[in-house]
NUVEXDREN-251413 format. One record per residue (C-alpha): residue number from 1; residue in one letter; x, z, y. Coordinates in pm, 1 decimal. Layout:
N
SITE  num  residu      east        up     north
SITE  NUM       A         X         Z         Y
...
END
This chain:
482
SITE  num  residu      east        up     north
SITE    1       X    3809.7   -2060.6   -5066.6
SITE    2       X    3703.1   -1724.7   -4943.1
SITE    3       X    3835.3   -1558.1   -5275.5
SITE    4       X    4206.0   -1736.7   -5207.1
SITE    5       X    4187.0   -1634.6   -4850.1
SITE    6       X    4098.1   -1281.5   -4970.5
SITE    7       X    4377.3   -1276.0   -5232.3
SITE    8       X    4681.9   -1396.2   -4994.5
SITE    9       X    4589.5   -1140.2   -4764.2
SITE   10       X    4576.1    -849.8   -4983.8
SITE   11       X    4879.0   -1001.0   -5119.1
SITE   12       X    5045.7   -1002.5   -4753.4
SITE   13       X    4869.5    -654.3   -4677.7
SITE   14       X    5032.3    -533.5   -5015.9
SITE   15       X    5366.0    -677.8   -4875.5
SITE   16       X    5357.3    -524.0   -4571.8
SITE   17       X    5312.7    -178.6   -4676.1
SITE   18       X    5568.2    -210.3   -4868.5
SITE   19       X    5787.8    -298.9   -4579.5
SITE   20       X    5704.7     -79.7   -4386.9
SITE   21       X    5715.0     207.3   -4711.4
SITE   22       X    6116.2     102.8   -4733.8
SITE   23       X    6130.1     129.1   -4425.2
SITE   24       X    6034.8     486.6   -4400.5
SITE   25       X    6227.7     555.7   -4691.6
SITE   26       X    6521.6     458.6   -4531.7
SITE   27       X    6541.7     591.7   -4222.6
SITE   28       X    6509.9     264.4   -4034.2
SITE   29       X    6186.6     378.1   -3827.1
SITE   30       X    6487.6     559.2   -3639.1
SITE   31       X    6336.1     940.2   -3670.2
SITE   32       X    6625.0    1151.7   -3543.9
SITE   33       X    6888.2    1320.2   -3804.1
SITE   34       X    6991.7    1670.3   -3686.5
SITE   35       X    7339.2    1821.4   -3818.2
SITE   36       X    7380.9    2201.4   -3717.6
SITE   37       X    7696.1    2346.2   -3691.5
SITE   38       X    7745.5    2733.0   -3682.1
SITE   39       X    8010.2    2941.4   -3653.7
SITE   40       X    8083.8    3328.4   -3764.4
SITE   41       X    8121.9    3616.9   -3534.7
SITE   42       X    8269.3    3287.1   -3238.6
SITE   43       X    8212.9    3512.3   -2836.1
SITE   44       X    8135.7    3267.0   -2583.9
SITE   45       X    8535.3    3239.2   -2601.1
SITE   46       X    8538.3    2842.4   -2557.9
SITE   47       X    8704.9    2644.5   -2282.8
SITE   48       X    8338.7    2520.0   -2201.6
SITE   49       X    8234.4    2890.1   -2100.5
SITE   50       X    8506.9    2910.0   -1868.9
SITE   51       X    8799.7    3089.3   -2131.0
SITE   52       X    9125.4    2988.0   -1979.4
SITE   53       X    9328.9    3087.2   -2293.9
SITE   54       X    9131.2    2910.0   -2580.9
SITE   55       X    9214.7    2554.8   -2672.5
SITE   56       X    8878.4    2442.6   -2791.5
SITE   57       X    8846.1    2079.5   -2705.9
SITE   58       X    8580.0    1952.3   -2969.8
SITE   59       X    8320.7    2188.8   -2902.9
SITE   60       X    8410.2    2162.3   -2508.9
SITE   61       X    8338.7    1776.0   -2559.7
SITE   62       X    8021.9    1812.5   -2753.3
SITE   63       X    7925.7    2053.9   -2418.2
SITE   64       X    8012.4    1804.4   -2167.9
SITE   65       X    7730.2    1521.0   -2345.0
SITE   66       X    7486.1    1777.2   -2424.7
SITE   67       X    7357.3    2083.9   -2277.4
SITE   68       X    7548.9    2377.3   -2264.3
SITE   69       X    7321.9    2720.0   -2230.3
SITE   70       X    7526.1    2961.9   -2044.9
SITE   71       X    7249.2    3207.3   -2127.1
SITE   72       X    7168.0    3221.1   -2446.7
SITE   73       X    7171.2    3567.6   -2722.7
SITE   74       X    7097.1    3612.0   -3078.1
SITE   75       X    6803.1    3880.0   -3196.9
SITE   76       X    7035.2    4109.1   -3359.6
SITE   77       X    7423.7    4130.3   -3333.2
SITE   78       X    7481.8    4157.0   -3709.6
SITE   79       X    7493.8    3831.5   -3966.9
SITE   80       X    7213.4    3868.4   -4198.7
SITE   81       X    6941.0    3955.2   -3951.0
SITE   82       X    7024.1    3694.5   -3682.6
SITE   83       X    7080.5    3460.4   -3968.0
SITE   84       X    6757.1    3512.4   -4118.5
SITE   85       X    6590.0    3533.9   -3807.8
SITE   86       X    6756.9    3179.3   -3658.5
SITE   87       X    6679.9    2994.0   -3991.5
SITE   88       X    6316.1    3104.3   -3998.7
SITE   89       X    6238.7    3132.9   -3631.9
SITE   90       X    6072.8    3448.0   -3648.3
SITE   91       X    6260.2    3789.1   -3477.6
SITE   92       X    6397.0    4091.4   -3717.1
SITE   93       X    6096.1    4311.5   -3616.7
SITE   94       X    5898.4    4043.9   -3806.5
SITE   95       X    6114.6    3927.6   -4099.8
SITE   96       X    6226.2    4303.4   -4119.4
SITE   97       X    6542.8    4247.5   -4174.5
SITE   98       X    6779.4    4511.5   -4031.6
SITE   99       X    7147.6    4516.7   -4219.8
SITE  100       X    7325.7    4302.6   -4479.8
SITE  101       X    7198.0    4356.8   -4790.6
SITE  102       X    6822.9    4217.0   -4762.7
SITE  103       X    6696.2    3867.9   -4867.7
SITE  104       X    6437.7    3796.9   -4609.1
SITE  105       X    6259.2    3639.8   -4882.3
SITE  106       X    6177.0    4051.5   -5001.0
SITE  107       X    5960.6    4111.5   -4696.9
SITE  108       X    5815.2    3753.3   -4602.4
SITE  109       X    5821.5    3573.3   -4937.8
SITE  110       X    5567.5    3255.9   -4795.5
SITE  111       X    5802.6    3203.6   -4456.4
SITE  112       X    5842.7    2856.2   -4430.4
SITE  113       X    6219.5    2819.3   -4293.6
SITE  114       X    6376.4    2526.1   -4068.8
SITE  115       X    6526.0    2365.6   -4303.7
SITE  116       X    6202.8    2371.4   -4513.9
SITE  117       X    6024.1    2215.7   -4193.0
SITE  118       X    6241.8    1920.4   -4246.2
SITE  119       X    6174.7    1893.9   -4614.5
SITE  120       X    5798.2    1897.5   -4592.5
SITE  121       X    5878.5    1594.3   -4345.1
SITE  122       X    6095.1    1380.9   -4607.8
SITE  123       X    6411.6    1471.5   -4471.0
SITE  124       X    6760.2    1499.9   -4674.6
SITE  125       X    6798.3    1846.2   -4622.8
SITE  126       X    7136.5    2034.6   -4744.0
SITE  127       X    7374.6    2265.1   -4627.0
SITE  128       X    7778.7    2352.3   -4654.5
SITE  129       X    7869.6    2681.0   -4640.4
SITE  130       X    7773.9    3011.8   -4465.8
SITE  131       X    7384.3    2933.0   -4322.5
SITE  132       X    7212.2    3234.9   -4494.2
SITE  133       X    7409.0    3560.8   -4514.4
SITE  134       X    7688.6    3658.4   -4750.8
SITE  135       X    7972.6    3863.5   -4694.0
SITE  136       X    8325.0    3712.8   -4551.8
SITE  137       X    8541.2    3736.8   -4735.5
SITE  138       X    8413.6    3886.9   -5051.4
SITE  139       X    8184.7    3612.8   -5132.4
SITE  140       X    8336.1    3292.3   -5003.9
SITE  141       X    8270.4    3072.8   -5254.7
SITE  142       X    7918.1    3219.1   -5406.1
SITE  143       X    7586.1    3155.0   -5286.3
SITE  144       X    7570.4    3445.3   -5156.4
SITE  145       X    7209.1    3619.5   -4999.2
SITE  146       X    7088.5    3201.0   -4984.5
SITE  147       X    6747.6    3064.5   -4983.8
SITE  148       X    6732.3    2808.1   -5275.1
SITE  149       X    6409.0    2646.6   -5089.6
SITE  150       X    6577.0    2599.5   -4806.4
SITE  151       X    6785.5    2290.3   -4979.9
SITE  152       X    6788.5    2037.3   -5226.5
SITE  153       X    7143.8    2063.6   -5256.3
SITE  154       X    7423.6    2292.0   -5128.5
SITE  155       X    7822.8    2365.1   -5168.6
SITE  156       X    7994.2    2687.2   -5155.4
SITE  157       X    8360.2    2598.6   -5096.4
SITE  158       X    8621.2    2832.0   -5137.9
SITE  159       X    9032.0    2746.8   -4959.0
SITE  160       X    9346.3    2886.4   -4933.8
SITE  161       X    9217.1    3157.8   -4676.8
SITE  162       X    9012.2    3265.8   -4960.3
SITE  163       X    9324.1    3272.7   -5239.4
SITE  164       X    9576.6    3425.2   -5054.5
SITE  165       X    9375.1    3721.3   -4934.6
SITE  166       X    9619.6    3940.5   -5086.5
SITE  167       X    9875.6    3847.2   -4777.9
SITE  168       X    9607.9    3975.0   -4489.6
SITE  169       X    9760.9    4209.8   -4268.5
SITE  170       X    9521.4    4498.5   -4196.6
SITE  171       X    9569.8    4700.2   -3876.3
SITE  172       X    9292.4    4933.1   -3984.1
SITE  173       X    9399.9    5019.8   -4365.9
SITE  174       X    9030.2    5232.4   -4464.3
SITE  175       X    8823.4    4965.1   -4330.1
SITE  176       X    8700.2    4685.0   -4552.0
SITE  177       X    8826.6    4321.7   -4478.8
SITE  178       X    8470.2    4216.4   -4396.2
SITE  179       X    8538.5    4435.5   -4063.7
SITE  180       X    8886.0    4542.8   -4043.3
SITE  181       X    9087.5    4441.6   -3769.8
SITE  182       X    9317.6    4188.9   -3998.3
SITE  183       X    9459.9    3870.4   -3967.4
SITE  184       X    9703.5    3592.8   -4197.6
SITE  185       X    9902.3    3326.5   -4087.7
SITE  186       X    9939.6    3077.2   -4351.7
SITE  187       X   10202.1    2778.6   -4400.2
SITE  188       X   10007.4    2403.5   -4409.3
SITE  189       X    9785.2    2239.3   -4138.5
SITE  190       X    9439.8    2428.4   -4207.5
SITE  191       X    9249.9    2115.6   -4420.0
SITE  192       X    9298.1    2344.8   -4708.9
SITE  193       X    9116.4    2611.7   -4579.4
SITE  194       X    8738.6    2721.1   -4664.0
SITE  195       X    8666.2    2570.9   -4312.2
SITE  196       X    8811.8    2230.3   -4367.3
SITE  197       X    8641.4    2230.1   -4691.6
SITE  198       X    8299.5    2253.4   -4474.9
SITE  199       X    8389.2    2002.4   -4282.4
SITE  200       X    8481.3    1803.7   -4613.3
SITE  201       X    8137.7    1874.5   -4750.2
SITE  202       X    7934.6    1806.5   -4402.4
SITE  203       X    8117.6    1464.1   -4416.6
SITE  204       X    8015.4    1352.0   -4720.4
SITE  205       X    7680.2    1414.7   -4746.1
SITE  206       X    7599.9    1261.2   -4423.8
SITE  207       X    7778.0     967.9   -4582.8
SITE  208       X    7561.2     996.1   -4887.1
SITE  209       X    7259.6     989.3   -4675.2
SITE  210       X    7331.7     771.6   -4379.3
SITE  211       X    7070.9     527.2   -4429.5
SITE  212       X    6777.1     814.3   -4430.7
SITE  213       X    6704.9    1062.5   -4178.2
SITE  214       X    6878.1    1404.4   -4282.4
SITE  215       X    6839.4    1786.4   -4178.4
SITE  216       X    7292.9    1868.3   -4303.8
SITE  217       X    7410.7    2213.0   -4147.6
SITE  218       X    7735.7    2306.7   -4192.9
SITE  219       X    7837.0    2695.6   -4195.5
SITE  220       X    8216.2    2761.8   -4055.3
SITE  221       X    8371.7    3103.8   -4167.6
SITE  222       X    8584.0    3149.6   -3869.3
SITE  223       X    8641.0    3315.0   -3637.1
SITE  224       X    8494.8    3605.7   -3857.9
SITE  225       X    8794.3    3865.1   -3969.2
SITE  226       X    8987.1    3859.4   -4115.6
SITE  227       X    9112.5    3599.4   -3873.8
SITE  228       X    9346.9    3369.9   -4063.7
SITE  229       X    9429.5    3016.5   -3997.4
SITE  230       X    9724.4    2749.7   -4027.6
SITE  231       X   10072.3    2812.6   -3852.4
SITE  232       X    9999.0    2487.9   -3620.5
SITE  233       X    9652.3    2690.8   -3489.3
SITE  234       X    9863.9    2993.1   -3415.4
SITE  235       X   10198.3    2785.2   -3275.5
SITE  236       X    9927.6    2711.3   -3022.2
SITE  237       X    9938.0    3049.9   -2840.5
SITE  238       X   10275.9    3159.4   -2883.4
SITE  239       X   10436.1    3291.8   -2551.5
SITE  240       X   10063.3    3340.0   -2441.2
SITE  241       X    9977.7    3700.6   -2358.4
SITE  242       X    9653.3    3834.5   -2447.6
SITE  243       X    9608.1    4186.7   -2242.9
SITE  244       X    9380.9    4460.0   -2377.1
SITE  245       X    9091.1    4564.1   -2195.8
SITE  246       X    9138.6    4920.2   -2018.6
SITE  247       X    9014.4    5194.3   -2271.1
SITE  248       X    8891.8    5383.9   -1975.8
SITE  249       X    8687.3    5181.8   -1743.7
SITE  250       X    8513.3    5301.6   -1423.4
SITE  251       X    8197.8    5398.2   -1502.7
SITE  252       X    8167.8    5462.0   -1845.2
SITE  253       X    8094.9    5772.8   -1866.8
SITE  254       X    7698.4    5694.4   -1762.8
SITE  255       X    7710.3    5498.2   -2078.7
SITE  256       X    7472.0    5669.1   -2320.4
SITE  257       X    7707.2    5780.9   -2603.8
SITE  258       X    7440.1    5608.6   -2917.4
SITE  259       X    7575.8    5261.8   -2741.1
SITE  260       X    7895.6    5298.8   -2839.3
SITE  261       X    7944.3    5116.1   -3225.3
SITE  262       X    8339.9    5214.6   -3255.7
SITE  263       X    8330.7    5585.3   -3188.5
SITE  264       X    8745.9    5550.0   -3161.9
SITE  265       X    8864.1    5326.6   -2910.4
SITE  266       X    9048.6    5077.9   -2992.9
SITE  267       X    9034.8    5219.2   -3354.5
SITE  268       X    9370.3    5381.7   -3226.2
SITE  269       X    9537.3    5127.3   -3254.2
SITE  270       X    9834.0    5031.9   -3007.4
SITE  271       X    9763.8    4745.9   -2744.6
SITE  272       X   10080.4    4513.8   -2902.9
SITE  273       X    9888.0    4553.9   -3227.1
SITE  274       X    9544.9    4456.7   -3105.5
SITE  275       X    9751.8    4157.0   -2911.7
SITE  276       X    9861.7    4014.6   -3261.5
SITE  277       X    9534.9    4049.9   -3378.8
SITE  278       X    9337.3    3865.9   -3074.4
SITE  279       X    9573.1    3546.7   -3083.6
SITE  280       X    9462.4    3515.7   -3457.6
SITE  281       X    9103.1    3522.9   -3318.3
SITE  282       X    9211.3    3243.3   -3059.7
SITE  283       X    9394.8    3049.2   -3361.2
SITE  284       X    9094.3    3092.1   -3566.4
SITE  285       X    8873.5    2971.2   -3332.8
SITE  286       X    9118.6    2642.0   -3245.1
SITE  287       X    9125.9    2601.5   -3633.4
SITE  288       X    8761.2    2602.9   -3665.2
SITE  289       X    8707.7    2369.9   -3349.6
SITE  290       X    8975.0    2110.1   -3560.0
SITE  291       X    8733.5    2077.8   -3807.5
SITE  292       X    8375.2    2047.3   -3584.5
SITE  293       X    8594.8    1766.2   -3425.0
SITE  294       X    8630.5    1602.0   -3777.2
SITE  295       X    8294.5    1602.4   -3821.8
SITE  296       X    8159.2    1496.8   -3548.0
SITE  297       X    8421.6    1201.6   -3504.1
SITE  298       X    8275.6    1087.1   -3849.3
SITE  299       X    7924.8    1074.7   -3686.4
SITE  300       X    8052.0     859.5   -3438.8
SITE  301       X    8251.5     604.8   -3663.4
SITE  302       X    7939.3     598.6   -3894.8
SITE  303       X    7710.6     475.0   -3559.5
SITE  304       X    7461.7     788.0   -3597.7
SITE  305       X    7599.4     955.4   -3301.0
SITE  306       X    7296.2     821.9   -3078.4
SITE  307       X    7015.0     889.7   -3305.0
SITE  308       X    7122.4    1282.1   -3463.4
SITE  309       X    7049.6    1621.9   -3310.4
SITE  310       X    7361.9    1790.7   -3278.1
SITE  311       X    7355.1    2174.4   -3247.4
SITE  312       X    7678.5    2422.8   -3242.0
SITE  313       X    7590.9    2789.7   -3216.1
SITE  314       X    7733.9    3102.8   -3322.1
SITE  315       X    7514.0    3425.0   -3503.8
SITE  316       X    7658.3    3659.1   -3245.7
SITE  317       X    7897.6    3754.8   -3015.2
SITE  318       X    8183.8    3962.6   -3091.3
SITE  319       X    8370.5    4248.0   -2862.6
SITE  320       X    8747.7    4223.7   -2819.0
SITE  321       X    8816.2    4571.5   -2661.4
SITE  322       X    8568.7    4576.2   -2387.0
SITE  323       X    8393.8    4866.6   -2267.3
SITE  324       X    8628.9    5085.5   -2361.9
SITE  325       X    8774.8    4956.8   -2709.0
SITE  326       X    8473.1    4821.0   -2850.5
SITE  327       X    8521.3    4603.7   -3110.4
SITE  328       X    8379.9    4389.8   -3342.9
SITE  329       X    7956.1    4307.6   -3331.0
SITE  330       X    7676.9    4580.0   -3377.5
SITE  331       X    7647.3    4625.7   -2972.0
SITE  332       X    7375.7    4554.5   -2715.3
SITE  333       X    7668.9    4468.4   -2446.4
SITE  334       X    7702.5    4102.8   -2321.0
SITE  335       X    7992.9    4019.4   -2496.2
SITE  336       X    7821.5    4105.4   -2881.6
SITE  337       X    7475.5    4018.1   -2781.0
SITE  338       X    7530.8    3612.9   -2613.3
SITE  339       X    7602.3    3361.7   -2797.9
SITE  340       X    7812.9    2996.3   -2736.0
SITE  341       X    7465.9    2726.6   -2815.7
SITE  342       X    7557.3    2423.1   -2748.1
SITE  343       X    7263.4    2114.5   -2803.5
SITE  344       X    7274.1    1760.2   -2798.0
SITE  345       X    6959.2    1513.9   -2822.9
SITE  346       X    6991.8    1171.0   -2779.6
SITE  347       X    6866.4    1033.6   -2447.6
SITE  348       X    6728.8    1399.5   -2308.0
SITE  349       X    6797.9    1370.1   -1878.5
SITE  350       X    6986.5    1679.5   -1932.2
SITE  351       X    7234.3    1597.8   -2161.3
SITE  352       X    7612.5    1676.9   -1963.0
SITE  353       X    7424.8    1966.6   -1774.8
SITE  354       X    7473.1    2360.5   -1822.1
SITE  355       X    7132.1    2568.9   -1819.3
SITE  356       X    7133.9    2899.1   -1693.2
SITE  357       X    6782.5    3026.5   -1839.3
SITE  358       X    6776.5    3278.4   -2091.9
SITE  359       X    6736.4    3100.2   -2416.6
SITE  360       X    6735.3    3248.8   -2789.0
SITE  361       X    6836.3    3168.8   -3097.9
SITE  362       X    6518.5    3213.6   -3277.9
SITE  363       X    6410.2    2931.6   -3057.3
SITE  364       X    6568.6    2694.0   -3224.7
SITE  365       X    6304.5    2616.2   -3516.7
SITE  366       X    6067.1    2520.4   -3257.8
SITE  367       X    6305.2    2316.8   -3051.4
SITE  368       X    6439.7    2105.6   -3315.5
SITE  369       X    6097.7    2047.8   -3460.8
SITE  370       X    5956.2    1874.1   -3121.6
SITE  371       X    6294.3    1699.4   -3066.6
SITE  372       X    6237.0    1516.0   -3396.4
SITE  373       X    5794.0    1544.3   -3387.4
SITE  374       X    5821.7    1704.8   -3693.2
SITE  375       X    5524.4    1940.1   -3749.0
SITE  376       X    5616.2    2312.4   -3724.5
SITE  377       X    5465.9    2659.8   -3845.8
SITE  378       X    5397.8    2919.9   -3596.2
SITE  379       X    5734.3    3056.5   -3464.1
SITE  380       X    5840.6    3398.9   -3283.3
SITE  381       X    6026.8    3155.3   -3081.4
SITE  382       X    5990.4    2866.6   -2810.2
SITE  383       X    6104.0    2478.5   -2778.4
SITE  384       X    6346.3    2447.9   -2554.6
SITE  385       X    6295.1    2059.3   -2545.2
SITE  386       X    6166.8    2116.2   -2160.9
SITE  387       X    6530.5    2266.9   -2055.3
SITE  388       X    6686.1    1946.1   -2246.2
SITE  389       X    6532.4    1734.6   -1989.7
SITE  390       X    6552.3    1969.0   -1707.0
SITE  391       X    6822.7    2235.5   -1745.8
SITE  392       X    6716.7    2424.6   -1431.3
SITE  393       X    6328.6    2361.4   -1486.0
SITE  394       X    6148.5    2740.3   -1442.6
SITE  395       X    6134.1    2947.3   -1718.0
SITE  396       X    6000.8    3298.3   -1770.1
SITE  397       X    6105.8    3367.9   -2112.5
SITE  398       X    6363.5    3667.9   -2150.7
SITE  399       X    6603.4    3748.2   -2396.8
SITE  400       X    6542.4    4014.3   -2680.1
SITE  401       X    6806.8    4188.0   -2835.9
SITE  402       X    6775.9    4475.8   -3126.4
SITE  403       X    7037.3    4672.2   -3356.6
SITE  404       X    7003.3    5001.9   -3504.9
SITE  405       X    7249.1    5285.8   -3518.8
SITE  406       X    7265.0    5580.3   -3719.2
SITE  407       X    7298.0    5932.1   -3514.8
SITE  408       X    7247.8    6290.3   -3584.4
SITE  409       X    6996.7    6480.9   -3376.2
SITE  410       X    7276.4    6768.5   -3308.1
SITE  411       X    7480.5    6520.5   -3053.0
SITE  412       X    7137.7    6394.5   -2897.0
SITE  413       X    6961.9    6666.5   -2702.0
SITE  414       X    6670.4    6487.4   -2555.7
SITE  415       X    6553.0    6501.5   -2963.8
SITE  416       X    6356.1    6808.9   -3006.2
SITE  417       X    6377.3    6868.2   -3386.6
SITE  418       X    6328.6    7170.6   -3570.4
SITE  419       X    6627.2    7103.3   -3782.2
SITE  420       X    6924.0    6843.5   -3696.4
SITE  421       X    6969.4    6544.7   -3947.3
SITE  422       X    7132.6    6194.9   -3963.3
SITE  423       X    6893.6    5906.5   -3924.4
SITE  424       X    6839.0    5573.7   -3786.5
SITE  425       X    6714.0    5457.4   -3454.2
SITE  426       X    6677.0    5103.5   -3321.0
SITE  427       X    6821.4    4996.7   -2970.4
SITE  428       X    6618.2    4744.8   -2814.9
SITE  429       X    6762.6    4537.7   -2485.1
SITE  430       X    6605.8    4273.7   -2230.3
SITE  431       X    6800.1    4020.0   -2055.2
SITE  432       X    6662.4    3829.6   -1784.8
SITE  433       X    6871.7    3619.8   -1574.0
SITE  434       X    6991.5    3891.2   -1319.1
SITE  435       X    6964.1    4217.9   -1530.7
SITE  436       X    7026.1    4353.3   -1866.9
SITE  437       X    6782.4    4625.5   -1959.2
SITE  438       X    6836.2    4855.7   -2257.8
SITE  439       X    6650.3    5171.5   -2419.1
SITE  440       X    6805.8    5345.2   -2715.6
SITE  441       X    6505.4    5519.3   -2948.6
SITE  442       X    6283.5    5398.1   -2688.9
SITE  443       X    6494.7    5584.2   -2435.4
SITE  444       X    6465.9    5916.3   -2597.1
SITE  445       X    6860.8    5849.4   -2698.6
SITE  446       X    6977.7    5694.0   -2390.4
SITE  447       X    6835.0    5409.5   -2135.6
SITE  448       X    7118.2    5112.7   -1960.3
SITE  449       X    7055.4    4886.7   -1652.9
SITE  450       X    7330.3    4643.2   -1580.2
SITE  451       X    7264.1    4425.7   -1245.1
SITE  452       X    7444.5    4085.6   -1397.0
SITE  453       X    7513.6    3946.7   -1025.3
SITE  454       X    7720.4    4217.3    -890.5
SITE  455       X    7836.3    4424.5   -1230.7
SITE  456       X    7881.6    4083.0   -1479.1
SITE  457       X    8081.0    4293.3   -1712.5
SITE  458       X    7809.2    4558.3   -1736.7
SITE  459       X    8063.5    4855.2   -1624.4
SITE  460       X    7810.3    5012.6   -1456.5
SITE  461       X    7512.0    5174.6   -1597.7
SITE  462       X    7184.9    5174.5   -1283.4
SITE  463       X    6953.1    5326.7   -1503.3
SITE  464       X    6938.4    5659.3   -1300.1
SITE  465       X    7023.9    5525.1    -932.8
SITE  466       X    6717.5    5538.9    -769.3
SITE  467       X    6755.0    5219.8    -562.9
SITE  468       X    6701.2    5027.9    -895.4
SITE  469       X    6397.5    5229.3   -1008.4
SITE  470       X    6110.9    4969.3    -938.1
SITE  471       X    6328.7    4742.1   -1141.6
SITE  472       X    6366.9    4949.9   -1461.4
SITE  473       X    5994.6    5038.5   -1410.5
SITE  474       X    5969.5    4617.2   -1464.8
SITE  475       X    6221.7    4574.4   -1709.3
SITE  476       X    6025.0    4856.1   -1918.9
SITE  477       X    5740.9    4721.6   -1900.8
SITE  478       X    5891.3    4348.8   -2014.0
SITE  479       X    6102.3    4509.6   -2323.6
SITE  480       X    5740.6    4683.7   -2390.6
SITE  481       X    5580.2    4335.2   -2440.9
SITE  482       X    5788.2    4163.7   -2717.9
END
């Protein structure tokens, strides 16, 4: 009797692990999915950071149900290094990676990434698109700088923005399309384009693997020049003017000269030009936001809205003519260095709050690991799962910002060299929630201060007022401690 006692229980024992085996399998012990969405080169230029010209109503919804950080700035305004730095969690100064043309993988071969963090915990993990670095738009459509161990599977889609490159208009004729000031409108509704073909790919797999938990990013191309979209994304913002930032602001001549990335302003260009060009930014981003709406509507008609992580970031900011005709990324000024990071986590208190901490993007591996208690490695960054719950909840972690820039010792004085030569110093910049701190070759080049509550547009520099030196003595000391 004891021996068929013993039997049916192993037997039920044996049953139940296997229950509860499929069940794991499958998703149904309701661990939470996470899709991350990121965009290329997209300033906080969204209705839900207060642009009054942008129609951006996707990403403004996803805002208004999670938390929007009002406050938050990548590691280094350039794709590659913020990329690499975002997807591992560790900063540039650790992964080393300083400019476009490095696989992190070179200098930190045994980094475990994000996306790897979710594999080792028997997630579906995949990607669409532009997560790692490669250039846009030479290699739309290639794998580009990727991380194969990041994945188990991938797409690299290629559209009509891709295929009729040959019709971009380029305001600045020597520069490379990756960077020129260029733009395309083309005929159709934009679900041709390599963006809707993200979306495309982001939908399916989370249909493929809706009944397990997943790790699916999805990597937009837009608004990254050249900045082309559909006619219906541009039809948007015709008879809207877009005015040009004043090439000669007050106070911009106690700007050190190393902090300027466009050494022409405005590459020259006239302001009607530069007007054409910005409403194919705004198009591109309305485009762009078409397509996160698609997505994200298929979460919700699939019922794994209330149990996925949704994220929305961009790699950096971008400059449209501010400070003086700065353009483009590669700046330690607001506008390049913050970032639009948008998180939402199903049943957090905050969720439908705005946080004005400064937050990073190299915080994310941490965060997403705790949101879903997935184990993670040691990160350069922190969780930001307490600012979920309590948007406003103290917080004494700045904001680090780096770039380098190449100079010549003849234009920089304060260099005491026995002969004059072109090299390459790093900029390094602290932003706490009043101030923006900033030393350029560890201020032997040039030092900023920007007081955020009266001077938001940083237009003018405090580093040498001497009401303000206690506070740069502080600041020094925090962009010492990184």
């Amino acid at each position: 009797m004891k021996s068929l006692i013993g039997r049916k229980s192993l037997r039920v024992l044996i049953l139940m692990t296997l229950v509860h085996l499929a069940r794991f399998a499958s998703g149904a012990e309701n661990r939470l999915n996470v899709l991350m969405l990121v965009s290329d080169d997209l300033a906080n230029r969204l209705g839900c950071y207060g642009d009054k010209l942008v129609q951006s109503p996707n990403i403004d919804a996803l805002a208004n149900k999670g938390v929007r950080f009002d406050k938050a700035y990548c590691q280094f305004p350039l794709c590659n290094p913020s990329r690499a730095s975002f997807l591992t969690g560790l900063r540039p100064d650790t992964t080393k990676v300083y400019e476009n043309s490095t696989q992190f993988r070179k200098n930190i071969p045994e980094a475990v990434s994000l996306p790897q963090t979710f594999q080792k915990a028997g997630y579906y993990v995949s990607r669409v698109g532009k997560l790692y670095h490669y250039g846009v738009p030479g290699g739309i459509g290639t794998a580009g700088l990727d991380d194969p161990p990041s994945w188990q599977e991938t797409i690299n889609p290629r559209g009509r923005d891709k295929d009729e490159e040959a019709d971009v208009i380029n305001f600045t004729a020597k520069t490379g399309l990756g960077s020129a000031i260029s733009w395309l409108k083309t005929g159709g509704d934009g679900m041709d384009h390599t963006d809707g073909k993200v979306a495309d790919g982001v939908i399916g797999m989370i249909e493929k693997a809706k009944e397990k938990p997943f790790f699916i990013a999805g990597g937009f191309y837009r608004p990254h020049v050249p900045c082309i979209a559909a006619e219906p994304f541009f039809k948007i913002y015709d008879g809207q003017a877009f005015p040009i930032p004043s090439a000669k602001p007050v106070g911009l001549e106690k700007v050190p000269p190393v902090a300027f990335f466009i050494k022409t302003p405005n590459y020259g260009l006239t302001d009607a030009d530069l007007s054409r060009f910005t409403k194919a930014y705004y198009a591109s981003i309305s485009q762009m936001d078409f397509h996160v709406g698609r997505v994200l509507r298929r979460l919700e008609e699939l019922n794994l809205a209330d149990r996925t992580v949704v994220v929305f970031a961009s790699d950096h900011g971008y400059l449209l003519g501010e400070h003086g005709g700065q353009w483009m990324k590669m700046s330690l000024f607001e506008q390049s260095a913050r970032v639009p990071l948008v998180i939402y986590a199903p049943g957090r208190k905050g969720n439908g709050k705005a946080s004005s901490r400064t937050v990073e993007l190299v915080d994310l591996h941490a965060t997403l690991a705790e949101l879903c208690n997935v184990p993670v490695p040691k990160t350069d960054g922190e969780s930001l799962v307490p600012l979920l719950d309590d948007p406003q909840k103290a917080w004494n972690h700045p904001a680090y910002t780096q770039v380098t820039r190449t100079v010549n010792d003849r234009n920089m004085p304060a260099v005491k060299k026995k002969e004059s030569s072109a090299r390459e110093i790093m900029g390094r910049s602290v932003r706490t929630e009043q101030f923006r701190y900033t030393e350029w070759d560890n201020g032997k080049a040039g030092v900023e201060l920007y007081d955020h509550q009266s001077d938001p547009g940083e237009n003018s520099n405090l580093a040498s007022d001497p009401a303000f030196i206690n506070q740069r003595e502080l600041l020094k000391r925090l962009l010492g401690g990184i």
